[in-house]
C-alpha positions in Angstrom: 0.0 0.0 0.0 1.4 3.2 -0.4 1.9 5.8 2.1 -1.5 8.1 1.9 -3.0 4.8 2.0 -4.8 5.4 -1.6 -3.5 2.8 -3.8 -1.9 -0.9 -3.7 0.0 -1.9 -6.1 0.3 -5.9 -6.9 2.5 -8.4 -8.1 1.0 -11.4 -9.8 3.0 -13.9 -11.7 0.8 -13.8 -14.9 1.3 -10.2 -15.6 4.2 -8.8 -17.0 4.2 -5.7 -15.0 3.2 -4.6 -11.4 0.2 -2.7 -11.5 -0.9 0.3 -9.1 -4.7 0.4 -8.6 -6.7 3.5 -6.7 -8.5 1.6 -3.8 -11.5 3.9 -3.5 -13.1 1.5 -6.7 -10.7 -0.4 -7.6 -9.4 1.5 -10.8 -6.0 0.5 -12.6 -4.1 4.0 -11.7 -0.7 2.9 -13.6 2.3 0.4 -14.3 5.6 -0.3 -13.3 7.1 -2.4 -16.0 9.3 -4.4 -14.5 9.1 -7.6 -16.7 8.0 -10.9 -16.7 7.1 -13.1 -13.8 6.4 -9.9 -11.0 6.7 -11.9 -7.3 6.9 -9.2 -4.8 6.9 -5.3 -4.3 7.4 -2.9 -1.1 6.7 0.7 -0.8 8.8 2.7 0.9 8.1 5.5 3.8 8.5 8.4 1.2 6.7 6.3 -2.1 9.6 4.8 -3.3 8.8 1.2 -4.8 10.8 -1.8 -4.9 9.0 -4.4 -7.6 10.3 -7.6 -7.9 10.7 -10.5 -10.6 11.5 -14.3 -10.6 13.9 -13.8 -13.0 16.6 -15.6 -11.2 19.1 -13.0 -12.1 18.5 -10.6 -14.7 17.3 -7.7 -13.3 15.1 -9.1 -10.1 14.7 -5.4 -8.4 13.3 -2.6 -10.3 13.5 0.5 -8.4 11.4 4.0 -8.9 11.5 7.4 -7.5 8.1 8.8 -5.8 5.5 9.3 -8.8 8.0 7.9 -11.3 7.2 4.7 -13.2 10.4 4.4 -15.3 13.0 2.7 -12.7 15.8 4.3 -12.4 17.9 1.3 -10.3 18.0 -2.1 -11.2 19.3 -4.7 -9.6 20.5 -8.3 -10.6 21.0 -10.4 -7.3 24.3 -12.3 -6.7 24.3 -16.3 -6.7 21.8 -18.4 -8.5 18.2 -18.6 -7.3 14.8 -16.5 -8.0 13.3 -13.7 -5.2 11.1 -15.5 -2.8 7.7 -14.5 -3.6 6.7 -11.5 -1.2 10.9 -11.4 -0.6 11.6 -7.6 -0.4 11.5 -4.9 2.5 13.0 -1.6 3.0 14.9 -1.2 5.7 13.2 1.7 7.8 15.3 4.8 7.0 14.8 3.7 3.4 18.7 3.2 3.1 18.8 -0.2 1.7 16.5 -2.7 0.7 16.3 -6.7 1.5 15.6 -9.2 -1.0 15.4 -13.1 -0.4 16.0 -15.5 -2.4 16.1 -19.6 -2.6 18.5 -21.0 -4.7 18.1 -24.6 -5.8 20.0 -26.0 -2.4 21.2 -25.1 1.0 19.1 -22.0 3.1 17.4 -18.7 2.1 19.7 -16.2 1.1 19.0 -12.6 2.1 20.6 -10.0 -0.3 20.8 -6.5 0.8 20.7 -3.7 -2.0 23.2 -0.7 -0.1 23.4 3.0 -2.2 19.6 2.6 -3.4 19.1 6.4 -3.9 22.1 5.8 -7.0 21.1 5.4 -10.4 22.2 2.6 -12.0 24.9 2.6 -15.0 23.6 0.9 -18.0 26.8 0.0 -20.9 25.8 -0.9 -24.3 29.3 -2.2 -26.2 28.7 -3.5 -29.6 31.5 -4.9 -32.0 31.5 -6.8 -35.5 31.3 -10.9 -34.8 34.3 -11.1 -36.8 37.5 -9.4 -37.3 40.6 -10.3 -39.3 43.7 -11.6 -37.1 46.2 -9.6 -36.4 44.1 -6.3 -37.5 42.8 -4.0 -34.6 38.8 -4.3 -33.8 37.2 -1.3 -32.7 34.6 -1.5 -29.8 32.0 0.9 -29.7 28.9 1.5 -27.0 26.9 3.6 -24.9 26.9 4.7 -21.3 23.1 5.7 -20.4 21.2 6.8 -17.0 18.0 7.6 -16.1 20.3 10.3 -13.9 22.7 13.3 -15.7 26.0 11.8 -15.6 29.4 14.1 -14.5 30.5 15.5 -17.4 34.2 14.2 -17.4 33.8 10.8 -17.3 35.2 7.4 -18.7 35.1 3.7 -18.7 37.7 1.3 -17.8 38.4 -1.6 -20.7 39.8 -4.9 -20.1 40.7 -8.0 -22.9 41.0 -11.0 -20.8 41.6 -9.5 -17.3 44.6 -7.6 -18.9 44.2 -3.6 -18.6 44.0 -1.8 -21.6 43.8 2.3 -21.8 40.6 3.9 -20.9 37.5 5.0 -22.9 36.5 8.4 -22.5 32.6 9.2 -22.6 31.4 11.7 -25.0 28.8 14.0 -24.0 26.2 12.0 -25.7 27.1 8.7 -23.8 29.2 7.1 -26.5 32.7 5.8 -26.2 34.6 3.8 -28.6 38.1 2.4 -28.3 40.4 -0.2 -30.7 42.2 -2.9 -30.0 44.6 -5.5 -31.1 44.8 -8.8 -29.1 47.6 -11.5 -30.5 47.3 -13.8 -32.8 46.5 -16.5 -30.7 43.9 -15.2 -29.2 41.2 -15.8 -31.5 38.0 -15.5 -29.3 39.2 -12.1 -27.1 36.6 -11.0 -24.3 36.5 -6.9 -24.3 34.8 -5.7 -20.4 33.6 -2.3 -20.4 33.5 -1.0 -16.3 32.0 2.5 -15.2 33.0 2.4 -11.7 30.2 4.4 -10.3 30.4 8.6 -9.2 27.8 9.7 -6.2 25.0 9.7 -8.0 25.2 6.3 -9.9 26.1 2.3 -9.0 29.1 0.9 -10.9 28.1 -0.7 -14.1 29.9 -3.5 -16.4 29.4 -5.2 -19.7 31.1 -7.2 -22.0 31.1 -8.3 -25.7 33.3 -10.6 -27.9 34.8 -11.1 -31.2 36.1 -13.6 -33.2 39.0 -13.3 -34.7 39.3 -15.5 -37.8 42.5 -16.1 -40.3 
């Protein structure tokens, strides 16, 4: 329920969102799209809600701002294992938020979400499938945000776990960088890493390439 006590809002499995309904008659008011599967949802003190998938994974949380319904937090839970149904509480100063989950053995695991007032950072890399050995590949991809982002920024790239230089971020977002891994590596994995500022969550993705003779 939220705060003034007017609405509810549900989760139920079918759906494909969480839907907030006016409880005076019972009137649809709005949607939080959170995807597939919806298991659980808590409203926070101040109207913040927490919506919740069984999506064992991929984005499980969806968080939104008071009278938002674009999220601007997502959150993937560590270890394997879908939210419980009805798993999530804020904590009571709205700090962090607890989710449980059950993975396929052993006991409940409780996750707690820390920094929930940060945005999260979303990468997009993309790169050709195929690239000729020996020839540099250029990455390129996007860094977005529901929330402004600084406006000197960069992302960290690794090949492999080995450091390569950094990717600055254009105003827009995009970044681009080339590289060229030897010969014998013919199947390269490029990571992409914002490590996060005081308004936004770190954020990492990765994409590969073949390289073919």
């Amino acid at each position: 329920m939220t705060p003034d006590g007017t609405s509810v809002i549900t989760a139920n499995g079918s759906d494909y969102y969480h839907p907030r309904w006016r409880l005076s008659d019972l009137t649809e008011e709005t949607r939080y799209d959170a995807g597939p599967y919806p298991n659980s949802v808590a409203v926070d003190s101040n109207g913040a809600v927490a919506a919740g998938v069984a999506a064992e994974g991929e984005r499980d949380v969806h968080i939104y701002r008071p009278g938002e319904t674009a999220a601007y937090r997502t959150v993937a839970l560590s270890g394997q294992g879908d939210l419980l149904d009805r798993g999530l509480a804020w904590a009571p100063d709205g700090n962090r938020l607890f989710a449980t989950r059950f993975p396929c053995s052993g006991d409940v695991v409780l996750d707690i979400v820390t920094d929930v007032a940060k945005a999260s950072s979303t990468i997009t890399p993309s790169a050709p499938p195929t690239n000729p050995v020996g020839t540099p590949v250029t990455v390129r991809g996007e860094l977005t945000s529901l929330t402004p982002f600084p406006r000197t920024k960069a992302v960290t790239v690794t090949r492999d776990g080995v450091e390569l230089p950094d990717a600055k971020v254009r105003r827009d977002g995009t970044f681009s960088f080339s590289d060229t891994p030897p010969d014998w590596n013919t199947y390269p994995q490029h990571s992409v890493t914002y490590e996060g500022d005081a308004r936004h969550v770190a954020g990492t993705a990765t994409v590969m390439v073949e390289f073919v003779g």
